[in-house]
N, C-alpha and C positions, 0 to 999 in steps of 0.2 A: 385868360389865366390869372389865376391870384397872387399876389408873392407870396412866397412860401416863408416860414416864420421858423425859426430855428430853435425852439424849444417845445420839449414834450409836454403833452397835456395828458395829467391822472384822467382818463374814464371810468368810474364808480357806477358799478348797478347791485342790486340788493336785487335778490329774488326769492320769494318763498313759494315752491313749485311744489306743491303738495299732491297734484297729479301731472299723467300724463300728459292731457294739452296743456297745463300750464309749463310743463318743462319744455315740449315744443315751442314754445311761443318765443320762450327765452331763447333757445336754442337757435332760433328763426330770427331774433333780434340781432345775437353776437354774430351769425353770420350776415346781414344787413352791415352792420358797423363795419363788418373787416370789407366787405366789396367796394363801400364808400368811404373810406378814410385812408389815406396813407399811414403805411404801416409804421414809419418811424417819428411821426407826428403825437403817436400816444404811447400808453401804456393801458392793460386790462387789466381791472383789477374786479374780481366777482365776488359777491359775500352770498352765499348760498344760506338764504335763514332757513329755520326750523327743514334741514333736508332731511330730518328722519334715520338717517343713517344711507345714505344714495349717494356722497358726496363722493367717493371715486372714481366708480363706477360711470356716474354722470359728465365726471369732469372727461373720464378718460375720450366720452361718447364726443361732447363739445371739445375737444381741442383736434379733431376730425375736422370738424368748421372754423373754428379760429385757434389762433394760440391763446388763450388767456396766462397772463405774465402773472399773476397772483389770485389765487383760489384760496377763498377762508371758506372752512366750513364751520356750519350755527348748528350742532345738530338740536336745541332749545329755539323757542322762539320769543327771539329777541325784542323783535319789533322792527319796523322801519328807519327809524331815526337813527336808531342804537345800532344796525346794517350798514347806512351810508357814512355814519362815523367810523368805525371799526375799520370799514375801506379805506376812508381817509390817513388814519394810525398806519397803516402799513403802503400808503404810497410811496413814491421815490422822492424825498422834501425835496429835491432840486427842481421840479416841477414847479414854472410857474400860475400853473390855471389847473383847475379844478372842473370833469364835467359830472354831473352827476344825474345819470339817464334813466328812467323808468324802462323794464325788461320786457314791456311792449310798445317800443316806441320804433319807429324805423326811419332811417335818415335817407337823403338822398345825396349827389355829387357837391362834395366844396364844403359842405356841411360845416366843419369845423375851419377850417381856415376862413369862412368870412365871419364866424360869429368870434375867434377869436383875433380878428382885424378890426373889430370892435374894441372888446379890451386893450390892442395896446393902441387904439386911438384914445383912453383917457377912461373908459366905461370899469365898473369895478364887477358886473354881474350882467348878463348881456343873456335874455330869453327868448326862441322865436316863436311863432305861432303856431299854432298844429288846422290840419285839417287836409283836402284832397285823398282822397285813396288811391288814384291813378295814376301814376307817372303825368298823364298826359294834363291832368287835372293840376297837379304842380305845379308842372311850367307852363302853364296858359297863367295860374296864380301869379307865379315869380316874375312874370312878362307884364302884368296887368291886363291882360285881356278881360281879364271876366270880372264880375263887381261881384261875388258872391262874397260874404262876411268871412274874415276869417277871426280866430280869437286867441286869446292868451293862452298858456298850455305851461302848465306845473310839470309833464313829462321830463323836460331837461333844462337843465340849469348849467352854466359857465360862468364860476365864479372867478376872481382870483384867489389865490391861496393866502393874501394876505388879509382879504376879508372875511375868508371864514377861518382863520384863527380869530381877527378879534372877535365876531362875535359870538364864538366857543360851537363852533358847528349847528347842527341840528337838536333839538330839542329834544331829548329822548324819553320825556314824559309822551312823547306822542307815537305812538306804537301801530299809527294805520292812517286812513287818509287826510287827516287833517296835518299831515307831518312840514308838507309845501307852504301848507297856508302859517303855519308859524316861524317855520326859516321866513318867510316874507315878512312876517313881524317883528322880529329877529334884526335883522338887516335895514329894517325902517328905521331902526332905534337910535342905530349910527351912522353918520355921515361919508355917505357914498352916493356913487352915480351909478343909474342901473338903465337898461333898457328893454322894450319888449318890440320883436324886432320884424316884421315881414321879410327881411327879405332872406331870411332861409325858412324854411317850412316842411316839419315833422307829419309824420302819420302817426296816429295814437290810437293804438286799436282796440283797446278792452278796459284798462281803468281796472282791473280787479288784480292782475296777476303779481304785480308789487306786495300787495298786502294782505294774499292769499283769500279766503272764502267768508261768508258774517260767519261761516261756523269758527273761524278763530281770532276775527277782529269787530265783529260786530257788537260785541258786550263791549268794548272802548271805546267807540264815537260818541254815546251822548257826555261822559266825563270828559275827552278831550274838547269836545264844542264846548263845552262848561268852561274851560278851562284857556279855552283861545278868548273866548269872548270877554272872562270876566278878570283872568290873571296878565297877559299877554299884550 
């Protein structure tokens, strides 16, 4: 057993579910979250970008599976960056930590109490690595049984809340998948302790459903890469 940490954590996801399976997938996510996580350990907060006008309807269908504690809807599309902030503007400020999780990502047991027994062991931003698809794949990983590689993973992020006020959240010039790789830049600038972590381990299963299709972020990547690379 872990000790248990007596403060809630804001969990922030941004989704822009433009069809079906992408709404599933999210849908499949929130309820992953609620089976692994203790319910009074967080708070939900979902920013629905560009829902087209779906956002009741949708929410009504998703709180079947979990309760989500705050639903914004985008029915524009906003962007990523300008999603995971917006969620953060309407968090609970007594919240000390910040998780902010991509809408296809799927956690397993402990999940959050060991990455945030990180933080309050001194860490200011504390990321684990994604990879296994199997349960069983997991905990052979988490045990060390098996030598296969595992890697870094921009899916989620725990930050503290007093790091990402200073360095003013996420970039909202970045509107799609380069959004990670500039909060990481971001966060470089100022002096903090971060870590990237094995010993909790995500499943990350698509990499598109956050930032919807190239048909509506694919004209941004080569100016955001312009723009990590040469401004950032």
């Amino acid at each position: 057993m872990y000790e248990k940490i007596n403060n809630k954590t804001s969990i922030i996801m941004a989704a822009c579910d433009e069809n079906f399976f992408m709404r599933q997938i999210t849908s499949t996510s929130l309820g992953n979250i609620s089976k692994y996580t203790d319910r009074e350990d967080y708070e939900m907060i979902l920013v629905d970008n560009n829902n087209q006008g779906r956002g009741q309807s949708t929410l009504n269908d998703r709180n079947n599976i979990i309760l989500i504690d705050k639903y914004i809807e985008v029915e524009g599309d906003i962007g990523v960056s300008a999603s995971l902030n917006l969620g953060f503007k309407n968090s609970d400020t007594t919240t000390k930590y910040l998780c902010f999780i991509h809408n296809d990502v799927f956690v397993w047991e402990g999940w959050l109490t060991k990455l945030r027994l990180l933080l309050e062991g001194g860490y200011d931003w504390v990321r684990p690595s994604q990879g296994r698809i199997t349960r069983e794949q997991v905990k052979a990983a988490l045990e060390g049984k098996n030598q296969e590689t595992l890697w870094e993973d921009a899916g989620l992020t725990l930050v503290t809340r007093e790091l990402f006020e200073k360095i003013g959240g996420y970039d909202e010039r970045f509107k799609s998948t380069y959004h990670e790789a500039a909060f990481r830049k971001k966060m470089s600038k100022v002096n903090n302790q971060g870590l990237s972590t094995d010993q909790v381990i995500i499943t990350h299963i698509g990499g598109v459903t956050i930032v919807g299709t190239d048909r509506i972020y694919g004209e941004y990547r080569g100016v955001e890469a312009t723009i990590l690379d040469n401004e950032l």
